[in-house]
C-alpha positions, 0 to 999 in steps of 0.5 A: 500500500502506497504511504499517502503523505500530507501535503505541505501546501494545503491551504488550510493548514499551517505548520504546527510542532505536535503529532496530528492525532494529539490535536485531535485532527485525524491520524498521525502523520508519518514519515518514510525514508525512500526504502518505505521504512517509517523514520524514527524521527517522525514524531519530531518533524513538525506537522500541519494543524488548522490555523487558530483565528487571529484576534486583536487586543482592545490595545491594538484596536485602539492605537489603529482607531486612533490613527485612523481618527487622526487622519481623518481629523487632518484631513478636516483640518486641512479642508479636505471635505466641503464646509457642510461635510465637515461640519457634519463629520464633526457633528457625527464624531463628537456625538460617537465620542460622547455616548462612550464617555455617557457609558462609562459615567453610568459605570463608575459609581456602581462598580465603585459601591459594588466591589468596596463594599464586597471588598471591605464586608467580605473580610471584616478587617476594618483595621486593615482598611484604615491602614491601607488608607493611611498608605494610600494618602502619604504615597499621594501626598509624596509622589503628587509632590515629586510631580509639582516640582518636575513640573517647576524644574521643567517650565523654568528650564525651557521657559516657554511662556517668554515672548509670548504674545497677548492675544487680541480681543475676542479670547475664549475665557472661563468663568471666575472660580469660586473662592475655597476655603479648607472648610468648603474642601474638607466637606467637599470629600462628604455627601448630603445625597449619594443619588446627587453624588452619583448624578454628578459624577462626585468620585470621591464622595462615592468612596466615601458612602461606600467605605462607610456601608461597607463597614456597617455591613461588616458589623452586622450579625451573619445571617443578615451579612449573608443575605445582602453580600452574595448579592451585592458581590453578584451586581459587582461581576455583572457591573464587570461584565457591563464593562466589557460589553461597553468596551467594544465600543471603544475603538469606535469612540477612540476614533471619533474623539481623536477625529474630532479633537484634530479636525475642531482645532487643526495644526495651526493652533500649536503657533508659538505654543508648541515649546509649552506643550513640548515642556509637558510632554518632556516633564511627563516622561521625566516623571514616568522614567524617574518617578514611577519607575524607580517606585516600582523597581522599590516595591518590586513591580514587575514592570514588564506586567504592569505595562501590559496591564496598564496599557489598554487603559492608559491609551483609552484614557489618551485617546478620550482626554477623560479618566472616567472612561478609563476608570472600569478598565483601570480596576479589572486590569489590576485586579488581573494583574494581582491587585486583590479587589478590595484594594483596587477599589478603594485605591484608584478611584480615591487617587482619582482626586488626590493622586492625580500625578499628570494634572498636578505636573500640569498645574505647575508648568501653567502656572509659572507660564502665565508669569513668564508669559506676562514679563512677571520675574516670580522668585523662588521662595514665591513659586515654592509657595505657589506650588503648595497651595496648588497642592491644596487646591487640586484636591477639590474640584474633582470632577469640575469641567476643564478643573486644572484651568479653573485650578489656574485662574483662581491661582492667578488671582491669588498672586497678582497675575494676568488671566489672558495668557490662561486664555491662551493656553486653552487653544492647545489645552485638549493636545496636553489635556491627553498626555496628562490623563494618561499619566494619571491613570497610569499613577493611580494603576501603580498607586494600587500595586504599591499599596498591594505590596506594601500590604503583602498582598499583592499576588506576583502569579495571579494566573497561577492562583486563578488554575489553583483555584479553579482545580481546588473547586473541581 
């Protein structure tokens, strides 16, 4: 009997390194020396198997939405569409972009309730979450610092803001912020009303109502624990799931926010601009290389894992200029990562208004340019004071539209500087707006892995866990 041999080249195969009936394909293919003796090396010839489907990463459709909406967005720009098209492309992309960020909103608050209730009732170890509160605010407090004073360092080494022109009349302005006091700031954090809370997207107040229901529940007596935890922990894997159904859309919106922010303002706007928003980029890596690098190889972070974890969240919060569209995808890639949950939710959205390391940078370079651009000669010991009031201020206006130029009118008028160049600075704020919030999600990631390690809790394996946990329920 002739040996029949598998064909190389059939079209629906591609080489694979294991025998054939081990796949579960057919029989095993053999291989014959020219005298028909079968070889002893034939289970060692790679064979033919049927090709897997190739599936691309949430990451990768972003970056390709992204490109794809900077080009189309150039191309508005540049008038390559008719007024009325691209009026109407415009319209289509702001509209694609705001249904994802109107998801998401709709996410956060109850995925925030849900799993630090179910983190902080399921172990009853009320000791524990004051204590990891405790770690959480001095990691903020010292690395929003280091922040600030990058972003001193950097505006004061290129000086971007002198030569600077005032514009002429017609400037787009923000309305006067009102004054705080640390009185109106310390309530700020407290809710009157969860249901506003919520509605207003009050992050932090949020936390705060969740830690306290999460503690009541964990002094409650058993038997009525066990009726209300199974089901506040089934609303938090059906809040995760929502998050995933949400996130197919997010290449689609990606594209249409990065459409819509280059086509609105075209390339021109840089001007005389582009050596601030060239500062703030440099500042953020210097900040990314010698801050959270450092920090992650002091608590032994697996960096290599943490990138991956953190870059589909990270490039969503770019594309979108909006922690909140991050915030979800944020939780459950660290969670994956090894952070356990009741740490994840309780870290990232309360570093969501005190730990936010790209905003805060921001927030130093603008405030030095407005005097720079303004012929003001500010001494040290002035901008050192600048800078801890600035510390102070950015706590409290979490979830304030365009908060970090409100943050610098109200920090003009406390030191005497003009409002105009603040005007001028909105024309490339989205352009910076983008790299700041990145950064900000990628801090608050690292914040949640740096309290895990400090609690010894973090899991270096997680899928290793996962297999044993799966195997000990079988």
């Amino acid at each position: 009997m002739t040996p029949c041999l598998y064909s190389p080249f059939d079209a629906d195969a591609t080489v694979g390194v294991e025998p054939r009936a081990r796949l579960g394909f057919g029989p095993r293919v053999k291989s014959f020396h020219k005298s028909g003796r079968l070889s002893d090396k034939a289970l060692d010839r790679p064979i033919l198997r049927k090709p897997q489907n190739m599936k691309i990463s949430l990451t990768g459709a972003i970056v390709i939405a992204m490109i794809i909406g900077g080009l189309i967005g150039f191309g508005i720009a540049e008038h390559a569409f008719s007024a009325e098209t691209a009026s109407a492309l415009l319209t289509t992309f702001d509209v694609l972009s705001k249904i994802f960020l109107k998801l998401i909103k709709t996410i956060v608050s109850p995925l925030i309730f849900a799993t630090l209730v179910v983190g902080i009732a399921g172990h009853s170890n009320l000791k524990q979450v004051g204590r990891m509160g405790l770690k959480a605010l001095v990691y903020f407090e010292v690395v929003t610092t280091l922040a600030l004073f990058i972003g001193l360092a950097a505006i004061n080494f290129t000086k971007a803001g002198v030569g600077v022109s005032k514009p002429e009349s017609g400037a787009e302005t923000l309305a006067k912020p009102p004054a705080q006091s640390a009185s109106d700031i310390v309530l700020h954090v407290f809710p009157d009303n969860i249901a506003k809370s919520v509605a207003e997207g009050q992050v932090l107040q949020v936390v705060v109502f969740s830690l306290l229901f999460g503690m009541g529940l964990a002094m409650v007596d058993e038997k009525h624990k066990a009726k209300i935890l199974p089901v506040i922990e089934a609303f938090a894997e059906t809040m995760f799931k929502f998050t995933k159904i949400v996130m197919y859309y997010a290449p689609i919106a990606v594209g249409a926010a990065m459409a819509y922010a280059i086509g609105k303002m075209g390339v021109d706007v840089l001007g005389n601009l582009l050596k601030l928003v060239l500062t703030l980029y440099g500042a953020l890596i210097v900040f990314l290389l010698f801050v959270l690098v450092p920090v992650a190889l002091i608590f032994r972070i697996n960096i290599r894992r943490f990138i991956k974890a953190v870059s589909e969240p990270a490039s969503l919060a770019f594309a979108t200029s909006a922690s909140e569209a991050a915030l979800p995808l944020a939780m459950e890639r660290m969670e994956k990562f090894g952070v356990p949950r009741s740490v994840v939710s309780f870290v990232i959205p309360t570093g969501y208004s005190f730990n936010l390391d790209g905003s805060t940078l921001y927030l130093a370079l603008a405030s030095i340019f407005v005097a720079q651009a303004a012929n003001i000669d500010l001494p040290l010991s002035t901008q050192i004071i600048m800078m801890v009031t600035l510390m102070l201020t950015s706590k409290g206006v979490a979830g304030v539209p365009r908060a970090t130029l409100v943050i610098i009118l109200g920090t003009c008028a406390q030191f005497g500087l003009p409002e105009w160049p603040v005007a001028v600075i909105l024309g490339v704020d989205a352009i910076m707006d983008m790299a700041r919030t990145a950064v900000n999600v990628t801090g608050n990631c690292l914040a949640s892995a740096v309290v895990a390690r400090w609690e010894g809790v973090l899991d270096d394996n997680p899928e290793a866990t996962a297999a044993a946990r799966l195997a000990a329920q079988a």
